[in-house]
C-alpha positions in Angstrom: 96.5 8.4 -35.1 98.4 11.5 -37.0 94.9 12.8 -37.8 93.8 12.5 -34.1 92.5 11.5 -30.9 89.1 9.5 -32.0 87.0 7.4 -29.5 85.3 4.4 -31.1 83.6 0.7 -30.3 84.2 -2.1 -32.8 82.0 -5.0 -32.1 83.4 -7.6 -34.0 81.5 -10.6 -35.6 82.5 -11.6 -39.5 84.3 -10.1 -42.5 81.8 -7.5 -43.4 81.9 -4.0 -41.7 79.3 -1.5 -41.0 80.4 1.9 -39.7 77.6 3.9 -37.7 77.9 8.0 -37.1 74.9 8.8 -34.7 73.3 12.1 -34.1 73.4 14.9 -31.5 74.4 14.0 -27.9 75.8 10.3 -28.7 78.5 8.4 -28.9 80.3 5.4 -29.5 79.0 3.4 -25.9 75.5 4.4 -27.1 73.7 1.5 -29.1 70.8 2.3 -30.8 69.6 0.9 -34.3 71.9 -1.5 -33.9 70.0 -4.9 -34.2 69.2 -5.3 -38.0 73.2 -5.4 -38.3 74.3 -7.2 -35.8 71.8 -10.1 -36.6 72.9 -10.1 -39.9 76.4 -11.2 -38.5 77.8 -7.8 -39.4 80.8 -6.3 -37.4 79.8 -2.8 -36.3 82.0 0.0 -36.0 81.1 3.3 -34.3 82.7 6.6 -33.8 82.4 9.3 -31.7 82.0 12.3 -33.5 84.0 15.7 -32.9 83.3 16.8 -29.6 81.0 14.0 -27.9 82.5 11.5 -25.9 86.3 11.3 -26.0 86.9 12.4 -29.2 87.8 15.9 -28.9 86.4 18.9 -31.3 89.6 19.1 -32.6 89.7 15.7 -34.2 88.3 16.5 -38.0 85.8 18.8 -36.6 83.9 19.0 -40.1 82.2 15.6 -41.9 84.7 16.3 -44.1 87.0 16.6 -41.8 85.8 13.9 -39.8 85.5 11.5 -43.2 89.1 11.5 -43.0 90.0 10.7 -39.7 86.9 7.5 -40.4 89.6 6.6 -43.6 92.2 6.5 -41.1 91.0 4.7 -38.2 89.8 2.0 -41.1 92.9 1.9 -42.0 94.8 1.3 -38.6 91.8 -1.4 -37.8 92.5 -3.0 -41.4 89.5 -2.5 -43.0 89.9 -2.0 -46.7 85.9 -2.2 -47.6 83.1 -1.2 -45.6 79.7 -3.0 -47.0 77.8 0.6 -45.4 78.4 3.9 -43.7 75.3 4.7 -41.7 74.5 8.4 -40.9 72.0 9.1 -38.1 70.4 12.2 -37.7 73.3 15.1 -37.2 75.1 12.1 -38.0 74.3 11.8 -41.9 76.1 14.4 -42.9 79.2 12.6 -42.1 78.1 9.6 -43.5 77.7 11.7 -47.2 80.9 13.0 -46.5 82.8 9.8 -46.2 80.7 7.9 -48.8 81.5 11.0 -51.6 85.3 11.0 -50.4 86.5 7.6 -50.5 84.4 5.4 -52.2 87.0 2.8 -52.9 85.9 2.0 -49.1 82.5 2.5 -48.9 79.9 0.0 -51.1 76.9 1.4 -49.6 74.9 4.4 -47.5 72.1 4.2 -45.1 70.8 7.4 -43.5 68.4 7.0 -41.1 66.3 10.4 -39.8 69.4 12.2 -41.3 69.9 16.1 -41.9 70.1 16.4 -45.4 70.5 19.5 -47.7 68.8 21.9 -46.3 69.1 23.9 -43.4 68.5 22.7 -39.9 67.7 23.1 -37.1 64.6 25.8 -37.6 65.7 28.9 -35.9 63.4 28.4 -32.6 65.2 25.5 -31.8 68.7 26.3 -32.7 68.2 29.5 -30.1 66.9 27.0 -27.6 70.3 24.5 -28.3 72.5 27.3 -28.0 71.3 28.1 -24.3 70.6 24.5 -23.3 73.3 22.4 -24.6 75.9 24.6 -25.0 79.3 23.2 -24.2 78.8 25.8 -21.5 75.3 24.0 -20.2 75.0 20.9 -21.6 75.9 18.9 -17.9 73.3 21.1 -15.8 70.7 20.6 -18.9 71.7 16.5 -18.5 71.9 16.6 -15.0 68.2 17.3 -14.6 67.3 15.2 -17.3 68.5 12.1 -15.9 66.9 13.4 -12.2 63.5 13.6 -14.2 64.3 10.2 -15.7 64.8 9.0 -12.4 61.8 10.5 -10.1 59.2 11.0 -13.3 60.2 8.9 -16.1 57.1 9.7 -17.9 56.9 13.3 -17.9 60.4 13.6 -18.7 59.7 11.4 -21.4 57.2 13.5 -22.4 58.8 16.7 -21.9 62.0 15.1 -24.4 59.6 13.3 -27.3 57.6 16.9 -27.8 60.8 18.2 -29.6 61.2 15.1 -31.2 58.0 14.2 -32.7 55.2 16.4 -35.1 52.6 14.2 -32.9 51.5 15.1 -29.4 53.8 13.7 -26.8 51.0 12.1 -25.1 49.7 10.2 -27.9 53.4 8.9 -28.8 54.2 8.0 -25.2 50.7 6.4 -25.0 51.8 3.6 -27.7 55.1 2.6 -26.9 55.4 -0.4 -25.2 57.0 -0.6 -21.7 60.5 -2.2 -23.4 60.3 0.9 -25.6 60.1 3.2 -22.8 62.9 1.6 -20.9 64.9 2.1 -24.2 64.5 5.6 -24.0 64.7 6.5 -20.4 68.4 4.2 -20.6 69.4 6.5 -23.6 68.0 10.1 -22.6 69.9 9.1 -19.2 73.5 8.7 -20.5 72.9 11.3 -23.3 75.6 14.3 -22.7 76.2 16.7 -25.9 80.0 18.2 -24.7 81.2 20.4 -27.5 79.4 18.6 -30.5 75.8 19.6 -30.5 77.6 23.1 -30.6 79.5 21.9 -33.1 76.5 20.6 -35.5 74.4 23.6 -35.3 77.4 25.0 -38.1 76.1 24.8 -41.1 78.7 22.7 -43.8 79.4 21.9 -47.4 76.5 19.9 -48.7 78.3 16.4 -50.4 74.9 14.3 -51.4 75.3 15.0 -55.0 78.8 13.6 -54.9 77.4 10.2 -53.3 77.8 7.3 -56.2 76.5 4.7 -54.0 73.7 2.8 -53.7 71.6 4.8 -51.1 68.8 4.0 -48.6 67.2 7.2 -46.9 64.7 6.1 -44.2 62.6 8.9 -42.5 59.3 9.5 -40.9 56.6 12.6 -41.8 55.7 12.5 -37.9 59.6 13.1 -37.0 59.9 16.6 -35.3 63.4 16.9 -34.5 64.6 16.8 -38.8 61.6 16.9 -41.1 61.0 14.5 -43.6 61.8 16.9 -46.3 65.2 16.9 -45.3 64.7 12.8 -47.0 63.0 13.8 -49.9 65.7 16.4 -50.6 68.3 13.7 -49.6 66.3 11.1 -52.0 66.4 13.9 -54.9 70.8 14.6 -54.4 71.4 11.0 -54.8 71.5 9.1 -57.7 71.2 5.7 -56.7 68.8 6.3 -53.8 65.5 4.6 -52.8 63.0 6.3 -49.7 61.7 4.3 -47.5 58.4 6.4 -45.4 58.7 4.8 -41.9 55.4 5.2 -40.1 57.5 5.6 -36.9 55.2 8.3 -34.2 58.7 10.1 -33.7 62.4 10.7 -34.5 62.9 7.2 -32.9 62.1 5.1 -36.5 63.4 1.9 -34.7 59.9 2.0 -32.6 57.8 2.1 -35.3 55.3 0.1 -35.8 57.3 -1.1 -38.9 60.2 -1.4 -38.1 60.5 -4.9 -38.5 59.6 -5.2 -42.3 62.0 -2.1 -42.5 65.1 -4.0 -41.4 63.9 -6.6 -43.8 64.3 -4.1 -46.1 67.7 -3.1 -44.6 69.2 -6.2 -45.0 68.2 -6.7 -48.2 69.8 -3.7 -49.7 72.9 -4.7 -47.3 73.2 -8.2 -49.4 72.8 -6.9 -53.1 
């Protein structure tokens, strides 16, 4: 495309289009979250965002930015109307951006543990990104990851979910169920953050107050990686915006304890 190289996966099912942006160190061949749509018979669409996977930093590079190149790849894959843009973590910015630039295209948002309007990450752990996942780092840092993942599973789970969750690791490892635990040790072990984790740690326009749509902001108060008030602020931009608390242990609100009446939820809002 003339507005750049982008790498994406479009399952295909019916008419109606969802388009996913995840967070920090994923990319399109990552599935998570994905269910709830996909049993609603929706075809998913995910992009790589700048700098992860095979869509290089220079394609968009901004949510802005990157809103555009989502307009044109829509565009090339004939989609005139997408029924929601989902933003996941580091990846809800980009869904605000898209949602506030073309909203002839997009009928809904859905930001899940998303960075909102406020400034993130806290200062410890954006030192801490800048040495470990630096485009310069990021393969040694993954590299030992997926050895731990391999050899210890279990402490490297617990070594990962103690920057993602206000709880003790212990406690949150201690109630996931072994199907849960395979789902993370699969995901922390393909997880690589090339030049975009870099690349999110800049902070960018804040768009929420231009977002018309009808909104749902799901987040949990035990999340350590974005805290909640980064929803409540989200929740407060948007107009047409309802919360939803998850009672999720973690980051990881798709292995909450909830979940389920949350998708219900989810698919509600999807058919209104």
């Amino acid at each position: 495309m003339d507005s750049g190289v982008v790498e994406y996966r479009f399952d295909q099912r019916g008419g109606a289009v969802v388009v996913i942006f995840h967070g920090g160190h994923m990319n399109a061949g990552l599935a998570l979250g994905e269910d709830v749509f996909a049993e609603a018979g929706y075809s998913v669409l995910v992009l790589s965002r700048p700098g992860y996977g095979r869509t290089p930093l220079t394609t968009g590079t901004t949510p802005s930015g990157f809103a555009e190149v989502t307009h044109s790849l829509c565009e090339y894959l004939g989609i005139t109307r997408v029924a929601a843009v989902i933003g996941i973590s580091a990846g809800g910015p980009t869904a605000v951006a898209t949602a506030a630039r073309y909203p002839e295209l997009v009928e809904r948002v859905i930001l899940q543990s998303a960075v909102g309007p406020l400034p993130w990450p806290d200062a410890r752990t954006r030192l801490a990104a800048r040495l470990v996942f630096s485009p310069a780092t990021e393969r040694i840092t993954w590299s030992v990851v997926r050895a731990i993942m391999r050899t210890a599973p279990n402490s490297g789970l617990r070594m990962l979910l103690g920057d993602l969750a206000d709880l003790p690791a212990s406690r949150v490892l201690a109630v996931l169920s072994a199907a849960d635990r395979r789902t993370l040790i699969e995901l922390f072990s393909r997880m690589r953050s090339g030049d975009g984790f870099h690349n999110d740690l800049v902070p960018r326009r804040d768009r929420a107050g231009e977002v018309a749509q009808p909104t749902l902001v799901i987040a949990s108060r035990n999340d350590g990686s974005v805290p909640f008030a980064h929803a409540e602020a989200l929740a407060a931009a948007i107009q047409h915006s309802t919360l939803i608390e998850s009672k999720a242990d973690s980051h990881f609100i798709w292995l909450g304890p909830d979940w389920v009446a949350i998708s219900e939820k989810v698919r509600d809002f999807l058919a209104t």
